[in-house]
C-alpha positions in Angstrom: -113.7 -41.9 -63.1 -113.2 -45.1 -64.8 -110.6 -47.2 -63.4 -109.5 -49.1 -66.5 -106.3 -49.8 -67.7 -105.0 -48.0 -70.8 -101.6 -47.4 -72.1 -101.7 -43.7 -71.3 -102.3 -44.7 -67.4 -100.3 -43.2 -64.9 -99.4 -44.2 -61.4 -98.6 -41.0 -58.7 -97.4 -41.8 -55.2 -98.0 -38.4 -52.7 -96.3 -38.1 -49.9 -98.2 -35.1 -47.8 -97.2 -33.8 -44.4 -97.4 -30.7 -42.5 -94.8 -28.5 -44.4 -94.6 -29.5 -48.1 -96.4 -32.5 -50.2 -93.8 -34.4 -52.4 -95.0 -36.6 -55.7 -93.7 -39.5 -57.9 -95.0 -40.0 -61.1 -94.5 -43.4 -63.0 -95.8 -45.2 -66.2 -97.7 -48.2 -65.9 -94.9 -50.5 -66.4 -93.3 -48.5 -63.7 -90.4 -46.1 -65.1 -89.6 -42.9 -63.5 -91.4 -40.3 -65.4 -91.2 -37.0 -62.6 -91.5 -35.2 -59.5 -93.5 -32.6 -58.6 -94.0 -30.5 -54.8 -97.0 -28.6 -53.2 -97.3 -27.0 -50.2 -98.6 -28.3 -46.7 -101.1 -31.1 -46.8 -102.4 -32.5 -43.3 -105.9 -32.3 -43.8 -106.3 -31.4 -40.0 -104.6 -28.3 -40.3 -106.6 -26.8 -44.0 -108.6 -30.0 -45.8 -108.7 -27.5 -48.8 -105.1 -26.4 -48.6 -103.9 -29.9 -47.9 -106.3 -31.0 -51.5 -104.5 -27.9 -53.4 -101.5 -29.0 -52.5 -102.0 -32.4 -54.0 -103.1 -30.8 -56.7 -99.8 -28.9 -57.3 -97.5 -31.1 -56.8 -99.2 -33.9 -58.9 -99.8 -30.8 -61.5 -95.8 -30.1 -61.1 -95.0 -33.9 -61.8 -97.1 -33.7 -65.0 -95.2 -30.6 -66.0 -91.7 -32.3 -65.2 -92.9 -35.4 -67.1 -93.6 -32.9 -70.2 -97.4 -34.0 -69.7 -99.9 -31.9 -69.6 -99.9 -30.0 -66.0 -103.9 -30.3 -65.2 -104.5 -33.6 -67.0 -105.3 -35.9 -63.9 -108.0 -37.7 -65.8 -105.8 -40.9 -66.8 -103.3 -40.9 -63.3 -103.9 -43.1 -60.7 -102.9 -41.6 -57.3 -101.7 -43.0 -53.9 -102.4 -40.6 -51.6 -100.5 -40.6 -47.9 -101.0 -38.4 -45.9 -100.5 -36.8 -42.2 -103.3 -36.7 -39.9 -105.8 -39.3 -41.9 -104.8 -41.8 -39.0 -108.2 -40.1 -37.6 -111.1 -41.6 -38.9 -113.3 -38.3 -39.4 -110.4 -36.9 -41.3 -110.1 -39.6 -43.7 -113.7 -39.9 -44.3 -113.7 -36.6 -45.3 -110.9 -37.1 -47.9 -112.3 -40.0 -49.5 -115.6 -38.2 -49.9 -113.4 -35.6 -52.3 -114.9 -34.7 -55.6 -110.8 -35.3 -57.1 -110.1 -35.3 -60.8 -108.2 -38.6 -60.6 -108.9 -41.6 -62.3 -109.0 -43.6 -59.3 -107.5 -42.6 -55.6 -106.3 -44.8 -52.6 -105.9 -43.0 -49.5 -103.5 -44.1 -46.4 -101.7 -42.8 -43.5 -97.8 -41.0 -44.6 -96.9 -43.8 -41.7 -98.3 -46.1 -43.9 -96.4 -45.1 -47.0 -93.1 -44.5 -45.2 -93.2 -48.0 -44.0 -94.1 -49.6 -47.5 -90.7 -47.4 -48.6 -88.5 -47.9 -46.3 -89.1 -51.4 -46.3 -90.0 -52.1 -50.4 -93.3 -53.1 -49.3 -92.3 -55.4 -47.1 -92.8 -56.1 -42.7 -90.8 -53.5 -40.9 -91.0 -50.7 -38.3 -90.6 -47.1 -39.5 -89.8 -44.0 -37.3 -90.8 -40.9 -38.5 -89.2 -37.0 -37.4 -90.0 -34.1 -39.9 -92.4 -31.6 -39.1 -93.9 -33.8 -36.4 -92.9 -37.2 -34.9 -94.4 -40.7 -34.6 -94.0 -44.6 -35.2 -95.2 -47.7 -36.9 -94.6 -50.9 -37.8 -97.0 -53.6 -39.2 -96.0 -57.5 -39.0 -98.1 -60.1 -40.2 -100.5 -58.1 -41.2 -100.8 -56.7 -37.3 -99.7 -52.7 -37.1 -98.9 -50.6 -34.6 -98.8 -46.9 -34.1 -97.1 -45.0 -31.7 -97.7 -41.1 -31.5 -99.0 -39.4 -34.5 -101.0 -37.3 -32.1 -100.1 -33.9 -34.1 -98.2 -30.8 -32.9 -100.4 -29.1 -29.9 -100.7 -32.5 -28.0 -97.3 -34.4 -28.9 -95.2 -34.6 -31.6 -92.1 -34.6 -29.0 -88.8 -34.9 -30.7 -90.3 -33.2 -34.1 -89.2 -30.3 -35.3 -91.9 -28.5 -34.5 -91.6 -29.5 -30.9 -88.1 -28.2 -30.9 -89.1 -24.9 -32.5 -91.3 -24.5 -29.9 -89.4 -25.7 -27.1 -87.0 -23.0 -27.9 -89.7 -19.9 -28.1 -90.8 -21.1 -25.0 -87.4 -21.0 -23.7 -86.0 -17.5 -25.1 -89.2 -15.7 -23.2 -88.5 -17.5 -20.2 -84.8 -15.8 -20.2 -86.9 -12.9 -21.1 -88.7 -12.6 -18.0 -85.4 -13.2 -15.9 -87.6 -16.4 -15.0 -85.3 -18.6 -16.9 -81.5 -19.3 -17.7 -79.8 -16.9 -20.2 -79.6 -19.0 -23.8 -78.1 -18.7 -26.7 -81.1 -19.1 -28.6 -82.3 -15.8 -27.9 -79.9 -14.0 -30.6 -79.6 -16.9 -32.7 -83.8 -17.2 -33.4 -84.3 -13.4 -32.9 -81.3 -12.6 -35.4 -83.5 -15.1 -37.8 -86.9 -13.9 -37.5 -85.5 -10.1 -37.2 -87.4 -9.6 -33.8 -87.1 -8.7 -30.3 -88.0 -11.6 -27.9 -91.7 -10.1 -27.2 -92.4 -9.9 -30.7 -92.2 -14.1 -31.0 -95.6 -13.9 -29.2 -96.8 -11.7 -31.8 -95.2 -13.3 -35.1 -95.9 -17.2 -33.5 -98.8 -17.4 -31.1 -100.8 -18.5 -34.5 -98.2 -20.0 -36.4 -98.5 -23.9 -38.2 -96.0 -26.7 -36.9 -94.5 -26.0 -40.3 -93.2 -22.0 -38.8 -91.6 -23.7 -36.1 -90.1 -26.6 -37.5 -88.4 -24.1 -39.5 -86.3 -22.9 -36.3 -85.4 -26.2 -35.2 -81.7 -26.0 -37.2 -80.8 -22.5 -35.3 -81.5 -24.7 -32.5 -79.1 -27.6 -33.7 -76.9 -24.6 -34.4 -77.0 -23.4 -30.7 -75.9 -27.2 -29.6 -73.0 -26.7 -31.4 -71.8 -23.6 -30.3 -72.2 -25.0 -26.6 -75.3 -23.8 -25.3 -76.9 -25.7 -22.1 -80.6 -25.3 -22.8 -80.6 -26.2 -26.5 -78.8 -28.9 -25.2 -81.2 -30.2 -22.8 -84.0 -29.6 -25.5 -82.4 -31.9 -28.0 -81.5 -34.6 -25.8 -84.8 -34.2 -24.0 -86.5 -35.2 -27.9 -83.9 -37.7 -28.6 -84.6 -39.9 -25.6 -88.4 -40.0 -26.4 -87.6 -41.1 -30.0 -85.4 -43.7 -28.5 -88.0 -44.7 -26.2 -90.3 -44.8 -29.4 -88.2 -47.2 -31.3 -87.2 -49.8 -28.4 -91.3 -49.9 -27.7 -91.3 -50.6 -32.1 -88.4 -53.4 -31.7 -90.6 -55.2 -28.7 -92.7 -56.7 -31.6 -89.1 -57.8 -33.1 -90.2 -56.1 -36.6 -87.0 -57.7 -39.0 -86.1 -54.1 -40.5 -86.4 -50.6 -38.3 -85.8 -47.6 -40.1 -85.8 -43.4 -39.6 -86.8 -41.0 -42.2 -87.4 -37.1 -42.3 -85.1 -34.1 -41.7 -84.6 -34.3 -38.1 -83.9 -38.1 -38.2 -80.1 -38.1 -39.2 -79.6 -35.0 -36.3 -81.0 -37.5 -33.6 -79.6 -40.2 -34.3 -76.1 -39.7 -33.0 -78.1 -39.0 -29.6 -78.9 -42.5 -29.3 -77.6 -45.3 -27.4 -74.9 -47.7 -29.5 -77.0 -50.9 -29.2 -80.3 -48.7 -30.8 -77.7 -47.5 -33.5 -77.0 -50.5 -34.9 -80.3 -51.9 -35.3 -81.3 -48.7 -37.4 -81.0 -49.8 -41.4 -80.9 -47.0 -44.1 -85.2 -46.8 -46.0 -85.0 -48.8 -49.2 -87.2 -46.1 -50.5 -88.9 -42.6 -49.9 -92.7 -42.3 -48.5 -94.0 -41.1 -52.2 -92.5 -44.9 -53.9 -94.0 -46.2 -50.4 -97.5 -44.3 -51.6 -96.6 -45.4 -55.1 -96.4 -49.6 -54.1 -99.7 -49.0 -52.2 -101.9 -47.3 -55.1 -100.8 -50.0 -57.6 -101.7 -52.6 -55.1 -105.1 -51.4 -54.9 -105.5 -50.6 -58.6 -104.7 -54.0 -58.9 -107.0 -55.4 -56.4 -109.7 -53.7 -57.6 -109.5 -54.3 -61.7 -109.5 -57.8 -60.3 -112.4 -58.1 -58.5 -114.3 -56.2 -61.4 -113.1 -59.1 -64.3 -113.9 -61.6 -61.3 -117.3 -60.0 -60.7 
């Protein structure tokens, strides 16, 4: 794809994690245009569900632009998304045959930092679907998790999802304390407890991040071991954002759906150093591609 500039060029910021892929579309002086959403899109769980996806939701910000829905040939696209913190991953992406005119590919923590922060220093924590930090400071970043739902994630909504399966076949088995959680998730998923094995043993971070606000539920109607599980994730994320504030980043903020449930979990002090994002993940992805559009036309006239 040529990657000149022409008045019909588009910028697209993505936003792609591991339930649902959100999109930003913008002219090239920058005006709001539309938004557009996909499914799931970490590459590590379905590189060619996580690439449909893309395609969707960019194809869905076209159509809410009033453009035409498969035209990608003039939109530039900052891509961010989960799980390309691996290097195998994201040299897979970038070897993509895509339909863009040009595409920049980063890490979502990437993106939500540039967004939270208007593309300035900062430290971003991140609890959705999964869980993980990162800040980047003159230039030197840091990343702290991002090691996906089987090996951590702690704190995610995935992790609590699971936390509470785990816990409802426990009481099951008379091998753990009675909870709540067993009528409140089996009521849900319209199960007995033995058929969660069944309906979960192969289910995405997305299916169980999907329980996590029965479990929030459970909290508040008193329960003791939805308790412990939330307060159990809370104090890692707190321990995740006092290890980001050792670096003294000058802005720390939270984004994703389980962020504003944690956060009252916290200590005081950690409370009031936590500052609302300036802007989503998909402007974050948006600041990025334009960046790098830009870097590149200029090394082309320079060249």
């Amino acid at each position: 794809m040529s990657n000149s500039v022409s008045s019909n060029t588009y910028f697209v910021g993505i936003d792609g994690g591991g339930s649902k892929c959100l999109a930003r579309l913008e002219s090239l002086e920058g005006d709001y245009l539309g938004a557009g959403l996909g499914g799931p899109a970490n590459p590590l769980h379905g590189l060619e569900r996580a690439q449909n996806s893309i395609l969707v939701s960019v194809g869905n910000a076209l159509e809410d632009a009033g453009l035409e829905k498969e035209d990608f040939s003039n939109v530039v696209a900052g891509v961010a998304l989960a799980g390309v913190n691996l290097p195998s991953l994201y040299d897979i992406m970038m070897a993509w045959e895509h339909p863009f005119k040009a595409m920049y590919l980063t890490t979502d923590l990437h993106a939500a930092c540039l967004g939270a922060h208007r593309g300035g220093d900062g430290a971003v924590i991140v609890v959705g679907t999964g869980s993980c930090g990162y800040s980047t400071i003159n230039d030197e970043t840091l990343t702290v998790g991002a090691h996906g739902f089987m090996l951590g994630d702690k704190g995610s909504g995935a992790w609590i999802g699971l936390e509470a399966v785990k816990a409802i076949l426990l009481a099951d088995d008379q091998l753990g304390q009675q909870t709540l959680l067993t009528k409140v998730i089996c009521d849900k998923l319209e199960c007995k407890p033995l058929d969660l094995i069944e309906l979960l043993s192969k289910a995405a971070s997305s299916d169980f991040a999907k329980l996590a606000p029965a479990v929030f539920e459970c909290v508040e109607r008193g329960d003791e071991l939805a308790t412990e599980i939330i307060q159990s994730g809370a104090h890692y994320i707190e321990s995740l954002a006092r290890k980001l504030l050792v670096n003294k980043p000058p802005r720390l903020s939270m984004i994703g759906g389980i962020s504003p449930l944690l956060v009252e979990w916290f200590k005081e002090d950690l409370i009031e150093q936590i500052l609302p994002p300036l802007d989503q993940p998909e402007q974050g992805a948006l600041y990025f591609a334009r960046a790098e559009f830009d870097k590149q036309n200029q090394s082309v006239a320079v060249g």
